[in-house]
ChimeraX commands (.cxc) that place a marker at each C-alpha (Angstrom):
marker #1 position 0.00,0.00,0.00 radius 0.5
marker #1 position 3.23,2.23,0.72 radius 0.5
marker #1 position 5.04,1.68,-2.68 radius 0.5
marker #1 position 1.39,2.46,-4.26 radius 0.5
marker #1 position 0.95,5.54,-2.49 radius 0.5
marker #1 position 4.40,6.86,-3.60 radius 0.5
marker #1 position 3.80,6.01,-7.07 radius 0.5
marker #1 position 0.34,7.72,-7.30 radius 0.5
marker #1 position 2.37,10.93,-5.48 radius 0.5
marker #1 position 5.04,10.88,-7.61 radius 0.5
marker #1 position 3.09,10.66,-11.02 radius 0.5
marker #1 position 0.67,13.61,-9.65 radius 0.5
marker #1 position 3.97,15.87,-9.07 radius 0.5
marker #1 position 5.05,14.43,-12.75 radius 0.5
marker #1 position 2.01,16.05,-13.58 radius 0.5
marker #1 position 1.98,19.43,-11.93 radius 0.5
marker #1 position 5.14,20.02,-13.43 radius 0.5
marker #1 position 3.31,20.17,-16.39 radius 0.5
marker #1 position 0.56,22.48,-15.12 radius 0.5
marker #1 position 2.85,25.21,-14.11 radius 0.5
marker #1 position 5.05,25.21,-16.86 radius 0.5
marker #1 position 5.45,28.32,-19.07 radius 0.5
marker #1 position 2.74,28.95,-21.17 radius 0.5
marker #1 position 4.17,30.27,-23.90 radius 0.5
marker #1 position 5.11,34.22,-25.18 radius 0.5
marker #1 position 2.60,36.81,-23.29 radius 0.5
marker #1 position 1.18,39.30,-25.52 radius 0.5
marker #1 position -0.40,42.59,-24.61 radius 0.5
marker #1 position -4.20,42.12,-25.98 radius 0.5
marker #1 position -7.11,45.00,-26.22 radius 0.5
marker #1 position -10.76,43.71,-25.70 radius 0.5
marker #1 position -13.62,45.43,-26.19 radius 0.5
marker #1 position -15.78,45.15,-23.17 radius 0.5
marker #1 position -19.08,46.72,-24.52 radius 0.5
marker #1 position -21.92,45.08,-22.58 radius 0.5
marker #1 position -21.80,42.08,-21.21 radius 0.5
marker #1 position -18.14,41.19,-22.34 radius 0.5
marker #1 position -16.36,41.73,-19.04 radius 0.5
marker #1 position -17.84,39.20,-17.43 radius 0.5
marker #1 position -17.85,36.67,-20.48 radius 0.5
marker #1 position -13.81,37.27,-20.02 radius 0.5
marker #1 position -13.77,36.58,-16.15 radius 0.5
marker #1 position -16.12,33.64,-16.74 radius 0.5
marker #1 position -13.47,32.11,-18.80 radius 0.5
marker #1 position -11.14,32.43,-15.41 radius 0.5
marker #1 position -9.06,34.91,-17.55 radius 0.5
marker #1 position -7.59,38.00,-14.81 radius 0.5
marker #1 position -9.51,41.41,-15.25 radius 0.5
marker #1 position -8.73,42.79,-12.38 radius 0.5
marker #1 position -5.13,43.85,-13.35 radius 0.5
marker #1 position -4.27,45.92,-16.95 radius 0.5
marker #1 position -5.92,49.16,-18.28 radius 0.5
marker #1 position -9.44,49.05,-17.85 radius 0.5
marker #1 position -11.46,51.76,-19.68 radius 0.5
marker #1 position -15.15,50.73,-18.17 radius 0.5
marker #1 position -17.26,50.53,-21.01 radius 0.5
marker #1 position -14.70,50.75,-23.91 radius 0.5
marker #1 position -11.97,48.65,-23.75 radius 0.5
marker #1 position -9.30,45.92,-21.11 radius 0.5
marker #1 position -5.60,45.60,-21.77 radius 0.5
marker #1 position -4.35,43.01,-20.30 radius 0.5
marker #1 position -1.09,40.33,-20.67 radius 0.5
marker #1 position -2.22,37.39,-21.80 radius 0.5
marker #1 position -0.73,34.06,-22.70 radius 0.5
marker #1 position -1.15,31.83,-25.77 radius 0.5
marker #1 position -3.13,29.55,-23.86 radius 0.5
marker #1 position -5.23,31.91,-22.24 radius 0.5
marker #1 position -6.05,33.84,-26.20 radius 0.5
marker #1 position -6.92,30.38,-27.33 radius 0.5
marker #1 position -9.97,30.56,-24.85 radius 0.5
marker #1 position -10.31,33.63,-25.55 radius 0.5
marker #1 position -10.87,32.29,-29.57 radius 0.5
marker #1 position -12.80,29.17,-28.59 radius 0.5
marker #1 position -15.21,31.54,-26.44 radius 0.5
marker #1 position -15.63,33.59,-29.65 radius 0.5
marker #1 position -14.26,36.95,-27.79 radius 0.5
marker #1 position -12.55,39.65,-30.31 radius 0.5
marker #1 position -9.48,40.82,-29.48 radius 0.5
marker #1 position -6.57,42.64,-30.89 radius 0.5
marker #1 position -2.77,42.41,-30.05 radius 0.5
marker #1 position -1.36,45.77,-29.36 radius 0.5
marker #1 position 2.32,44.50,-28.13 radius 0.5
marker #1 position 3.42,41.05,-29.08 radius 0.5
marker #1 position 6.05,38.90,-26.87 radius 0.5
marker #1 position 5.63,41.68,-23.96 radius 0.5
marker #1 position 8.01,39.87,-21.87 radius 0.5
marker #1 position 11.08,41.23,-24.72 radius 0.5
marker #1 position 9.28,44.40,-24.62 radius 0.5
marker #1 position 10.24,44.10,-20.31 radius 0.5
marker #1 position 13.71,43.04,-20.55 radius 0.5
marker #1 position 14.51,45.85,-23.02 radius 0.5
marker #1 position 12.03,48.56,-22.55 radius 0.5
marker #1 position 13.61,50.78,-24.58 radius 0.5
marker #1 position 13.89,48.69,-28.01 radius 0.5
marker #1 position 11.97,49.62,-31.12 radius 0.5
marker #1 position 11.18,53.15,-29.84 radius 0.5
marker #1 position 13.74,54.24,-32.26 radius 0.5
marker #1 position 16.56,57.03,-31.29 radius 0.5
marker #1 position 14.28,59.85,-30.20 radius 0.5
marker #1 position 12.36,57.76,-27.19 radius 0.5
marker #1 position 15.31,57.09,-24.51 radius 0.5
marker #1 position 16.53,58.60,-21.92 radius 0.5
marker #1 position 17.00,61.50,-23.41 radius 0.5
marker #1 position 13.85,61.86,-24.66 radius 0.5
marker #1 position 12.46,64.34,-22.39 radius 0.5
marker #1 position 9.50,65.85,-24.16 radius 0.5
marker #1 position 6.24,66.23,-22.83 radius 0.5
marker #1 position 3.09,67.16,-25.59 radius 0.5
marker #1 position 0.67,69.51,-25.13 radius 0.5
marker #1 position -2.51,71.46,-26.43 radius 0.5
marker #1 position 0.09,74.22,-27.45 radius 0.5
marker #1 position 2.56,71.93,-28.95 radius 0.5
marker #1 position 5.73,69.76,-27.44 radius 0.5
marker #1 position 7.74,71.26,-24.47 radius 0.5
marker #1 position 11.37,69.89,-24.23 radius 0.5
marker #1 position 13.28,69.80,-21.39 radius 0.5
marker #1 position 16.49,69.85,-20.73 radius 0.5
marker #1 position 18.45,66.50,-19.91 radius 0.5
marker #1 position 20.10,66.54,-16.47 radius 0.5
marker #1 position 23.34,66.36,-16.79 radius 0.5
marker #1 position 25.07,62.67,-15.38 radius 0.5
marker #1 position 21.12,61.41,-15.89 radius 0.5
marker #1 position 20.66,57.28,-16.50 radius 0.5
marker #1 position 18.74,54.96,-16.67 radius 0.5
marker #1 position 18.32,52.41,-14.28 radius 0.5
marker #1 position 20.13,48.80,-14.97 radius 0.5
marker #1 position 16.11,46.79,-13.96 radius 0.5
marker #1 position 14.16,48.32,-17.03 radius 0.5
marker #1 position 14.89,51.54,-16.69 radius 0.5
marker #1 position 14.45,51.36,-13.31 radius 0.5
marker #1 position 17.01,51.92,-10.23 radius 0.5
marker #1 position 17.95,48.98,-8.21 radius 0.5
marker #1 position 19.15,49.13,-4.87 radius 0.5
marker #1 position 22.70,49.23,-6.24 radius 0.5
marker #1 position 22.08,51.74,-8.82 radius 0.5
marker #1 position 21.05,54.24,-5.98 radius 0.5
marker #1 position 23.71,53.36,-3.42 radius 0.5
marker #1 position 26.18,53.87,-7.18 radius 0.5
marker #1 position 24.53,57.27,-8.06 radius 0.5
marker #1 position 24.63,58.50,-4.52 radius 0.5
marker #1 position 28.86,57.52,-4.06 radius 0.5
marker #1 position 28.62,59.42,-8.09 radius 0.5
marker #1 position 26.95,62.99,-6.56 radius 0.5
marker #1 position 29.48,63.10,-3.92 radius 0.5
marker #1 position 32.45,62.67,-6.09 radius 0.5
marker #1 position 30.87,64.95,-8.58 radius 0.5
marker #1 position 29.53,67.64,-5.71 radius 0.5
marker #1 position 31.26,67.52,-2.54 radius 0.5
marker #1 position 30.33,71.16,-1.63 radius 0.5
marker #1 position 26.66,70.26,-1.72 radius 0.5
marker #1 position 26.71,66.28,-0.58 radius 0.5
marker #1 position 28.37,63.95,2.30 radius 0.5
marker #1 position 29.23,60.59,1.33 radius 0.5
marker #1 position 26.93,58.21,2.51 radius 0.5
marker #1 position 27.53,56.50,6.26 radius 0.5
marker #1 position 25.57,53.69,7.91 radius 0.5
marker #1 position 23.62,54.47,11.05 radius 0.5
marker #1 position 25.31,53.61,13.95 radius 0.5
marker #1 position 23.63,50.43,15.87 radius 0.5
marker #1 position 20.75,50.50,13.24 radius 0.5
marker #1 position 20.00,47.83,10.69 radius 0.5
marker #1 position 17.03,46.48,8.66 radius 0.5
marker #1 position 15.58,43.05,9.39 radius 0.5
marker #1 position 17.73,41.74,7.36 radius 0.5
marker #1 position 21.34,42.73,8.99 radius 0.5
marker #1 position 21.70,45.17,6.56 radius 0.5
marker #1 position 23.13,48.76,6.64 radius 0.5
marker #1 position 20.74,51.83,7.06 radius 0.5
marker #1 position 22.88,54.83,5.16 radius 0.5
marker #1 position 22.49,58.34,6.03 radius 0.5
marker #1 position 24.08,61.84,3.83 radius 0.5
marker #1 position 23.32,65.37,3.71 radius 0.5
marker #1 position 22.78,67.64,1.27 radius 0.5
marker #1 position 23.46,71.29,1.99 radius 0.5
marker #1 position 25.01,74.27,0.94 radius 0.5
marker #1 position 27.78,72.97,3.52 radius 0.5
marker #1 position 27.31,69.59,3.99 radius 0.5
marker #1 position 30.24,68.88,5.86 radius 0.5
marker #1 position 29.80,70.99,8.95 radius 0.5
marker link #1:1,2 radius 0.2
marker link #1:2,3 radius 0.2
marker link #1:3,4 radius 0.2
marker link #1:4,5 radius 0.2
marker link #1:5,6 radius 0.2
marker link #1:6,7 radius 0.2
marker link #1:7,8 radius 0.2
marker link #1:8,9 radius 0.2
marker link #1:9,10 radius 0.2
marker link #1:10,11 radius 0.2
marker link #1:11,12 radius 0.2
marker link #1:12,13 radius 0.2
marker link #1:13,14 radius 0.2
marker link #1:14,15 radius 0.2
marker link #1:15,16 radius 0.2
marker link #1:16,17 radius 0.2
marker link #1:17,18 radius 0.2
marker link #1:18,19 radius 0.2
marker link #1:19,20 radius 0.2
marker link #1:20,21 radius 0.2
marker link #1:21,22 radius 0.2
marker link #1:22,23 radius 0.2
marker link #1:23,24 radius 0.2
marker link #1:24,25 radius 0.2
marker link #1:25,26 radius 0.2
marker link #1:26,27 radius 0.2
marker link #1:27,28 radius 0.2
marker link #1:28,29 radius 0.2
marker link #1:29,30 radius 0.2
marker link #1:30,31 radius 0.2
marker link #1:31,32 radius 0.2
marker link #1:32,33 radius 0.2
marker link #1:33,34 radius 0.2
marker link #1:34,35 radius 0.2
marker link #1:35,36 radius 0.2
marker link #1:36,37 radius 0.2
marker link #1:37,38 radius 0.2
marker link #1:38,39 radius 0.2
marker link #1:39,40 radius 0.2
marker link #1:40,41 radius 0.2
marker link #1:41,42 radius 0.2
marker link #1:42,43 radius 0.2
marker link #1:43,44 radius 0.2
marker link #1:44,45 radius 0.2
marker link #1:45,46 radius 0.2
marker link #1:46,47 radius 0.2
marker link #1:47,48 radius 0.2
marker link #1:48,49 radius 0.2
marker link #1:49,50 radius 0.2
marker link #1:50,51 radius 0.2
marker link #1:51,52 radius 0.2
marker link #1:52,53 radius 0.2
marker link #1:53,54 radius 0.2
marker link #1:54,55 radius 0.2
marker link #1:55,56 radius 0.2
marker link #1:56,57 radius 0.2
marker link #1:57,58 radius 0.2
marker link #1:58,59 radius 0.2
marker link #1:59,60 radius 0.2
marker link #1:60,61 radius 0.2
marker link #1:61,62 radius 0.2
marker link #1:62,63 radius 0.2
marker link #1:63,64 radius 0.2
marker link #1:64,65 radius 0.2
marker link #1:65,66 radius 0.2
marker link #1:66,67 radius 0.2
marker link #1:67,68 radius 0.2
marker link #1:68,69 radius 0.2
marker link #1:69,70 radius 0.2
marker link #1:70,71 radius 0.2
marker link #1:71,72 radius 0.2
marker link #1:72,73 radius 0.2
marker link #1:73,74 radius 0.2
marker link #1:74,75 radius 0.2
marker link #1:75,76 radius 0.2
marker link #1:76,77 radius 0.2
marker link #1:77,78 radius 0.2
marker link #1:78,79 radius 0.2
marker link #1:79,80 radius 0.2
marker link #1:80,81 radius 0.2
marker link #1:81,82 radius 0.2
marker link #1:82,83 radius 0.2
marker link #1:83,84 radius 0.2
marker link #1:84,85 radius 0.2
marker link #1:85,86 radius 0.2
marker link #1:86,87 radius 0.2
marker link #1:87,88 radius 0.2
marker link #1:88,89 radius 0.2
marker link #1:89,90 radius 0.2
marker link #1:90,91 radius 0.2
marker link #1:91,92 radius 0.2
marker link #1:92,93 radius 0.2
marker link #1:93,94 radius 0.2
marker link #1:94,95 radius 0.2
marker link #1:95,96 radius 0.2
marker link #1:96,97 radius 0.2
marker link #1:97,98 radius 0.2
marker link #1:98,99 radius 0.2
marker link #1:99,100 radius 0.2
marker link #1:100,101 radius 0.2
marker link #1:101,102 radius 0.2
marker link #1:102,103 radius 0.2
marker link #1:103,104 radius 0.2
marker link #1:104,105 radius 0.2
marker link #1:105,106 radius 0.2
marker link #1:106,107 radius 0.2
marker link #1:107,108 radius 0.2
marker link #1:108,109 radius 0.2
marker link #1:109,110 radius 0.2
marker link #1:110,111 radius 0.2
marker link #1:111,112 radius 0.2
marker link #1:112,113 radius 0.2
marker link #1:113,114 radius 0.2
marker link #1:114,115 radius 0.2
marker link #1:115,116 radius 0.2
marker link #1:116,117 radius 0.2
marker link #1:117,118 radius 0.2
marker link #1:118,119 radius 0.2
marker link #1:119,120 radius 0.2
marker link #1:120,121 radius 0.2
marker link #1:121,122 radius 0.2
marker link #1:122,123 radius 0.2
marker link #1:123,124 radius 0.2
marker link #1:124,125 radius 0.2
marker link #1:125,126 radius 0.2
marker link #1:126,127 radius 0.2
marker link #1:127,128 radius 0.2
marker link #1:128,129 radius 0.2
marker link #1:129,130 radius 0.2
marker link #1:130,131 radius 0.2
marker link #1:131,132 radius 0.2
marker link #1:132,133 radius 0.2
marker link #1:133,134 radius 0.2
marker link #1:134,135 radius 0.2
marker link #1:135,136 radius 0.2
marker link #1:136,137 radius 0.2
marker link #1:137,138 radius 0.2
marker link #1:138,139 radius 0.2
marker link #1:139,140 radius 0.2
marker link #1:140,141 radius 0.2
marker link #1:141,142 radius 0.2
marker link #1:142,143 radius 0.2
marker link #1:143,144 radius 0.2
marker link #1:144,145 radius 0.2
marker link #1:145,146 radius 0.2
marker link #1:146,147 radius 0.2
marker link #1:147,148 radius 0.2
marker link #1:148,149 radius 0.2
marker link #1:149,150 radius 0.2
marker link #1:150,151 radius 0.2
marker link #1:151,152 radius 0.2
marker link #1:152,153 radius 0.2
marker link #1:153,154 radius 0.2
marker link #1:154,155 radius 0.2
marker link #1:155,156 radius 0.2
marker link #1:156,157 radius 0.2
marker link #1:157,158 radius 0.2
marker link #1:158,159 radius 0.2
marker link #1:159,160 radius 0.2
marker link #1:160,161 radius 0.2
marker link #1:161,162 radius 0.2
marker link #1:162,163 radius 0.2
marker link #1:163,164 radius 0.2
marker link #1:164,165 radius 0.2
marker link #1:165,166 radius 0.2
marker link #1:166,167 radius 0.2
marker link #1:167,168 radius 0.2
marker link #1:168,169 radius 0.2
marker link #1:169,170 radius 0.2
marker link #1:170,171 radius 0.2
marker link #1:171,172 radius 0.2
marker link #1:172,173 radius 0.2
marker link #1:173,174 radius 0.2
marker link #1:174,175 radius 0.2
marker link #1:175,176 radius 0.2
marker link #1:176,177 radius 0.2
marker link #1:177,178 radius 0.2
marker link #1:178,179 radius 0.2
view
């Protein structure tokens, strides 16, 4: 009865393994949600509660392949508006052409665009454009070097850590920082 009840547990982990596997490229998919169609969606067991909802107009949403093939076999229109968004995450950046980056600081308005400026020593972050913890610790240790009539260097906290162990760093910014 032992040796039975290990083999039925180890071919029902065989076959979760299967059940969380990837599912394929996600792709960022418009539906119109005119009437009743929100709930057709969330009847299928398809997520609505994340994405752009527009009430009344439209849901964008990540989907996988799987979950557009119900979306097909339900007989729901939708239209792809980014395919393979996980790329699209890794390099946020790519196929925006050379005028969207980080130095693409342009804002459009009724009267027409308004461009700023790029601060100078201005990057990206290294986690899709955005800073990690390093990055910050890194661009703090860079305004010091580049400032040090306006910034300290950074210092830990004496006798004060996170949960973790980890260093809580303190700095000052002044028009004499190190008095």
């Amino acid at each position: 009865m032992k040796k039975m009840t290990w083999w039925f547990a180890a071919v029902l982990a065989l076959l979760n393994t299967h059940a969380f596997a990837q599912q394929g490229p996600y792709h960022r998919v418009r539906i119109d949600i005119s009437g009743d169609q929100l709930s057709r969606v969330a009847a299928l067991g398809l997520e609505v509660d994340h994405g752009t909802l527009h009430p009344g107009l439209y849901l964008e949403n990540d989907y996988s392949q799987r979950e557009l093939a119900r979306l097909d076999d339900a007989g729901i229109a939708y239209r792809i508006v980014i395919p393979d968004v996980q790329s699209l995450y890794a390099d946020p950046w790519r196929g925006r052409g050379a005028a969207r980056g980080p130095g693409d600081c342009s804002l459009p308005t009724a009267e027409g665009d308004m461009t700023f400026p790029v601060p100078t020593h201005f990057r990206l972050g290294t986690m899709a454009g955005f800073y990690t913890y390093e990055d910050a610790l890194a661009i703090l240790d860079t305004m010091r070097q580049l400032y040090p009539q306006l910034i300290t260097s950074r210092r830990p906290m004496d006798g004060v850590a996170t949960i973790e162990g980890r260093p809580i760093f303190w700095l000052r910014v002044s028009d004499n920082p190190d008095t």
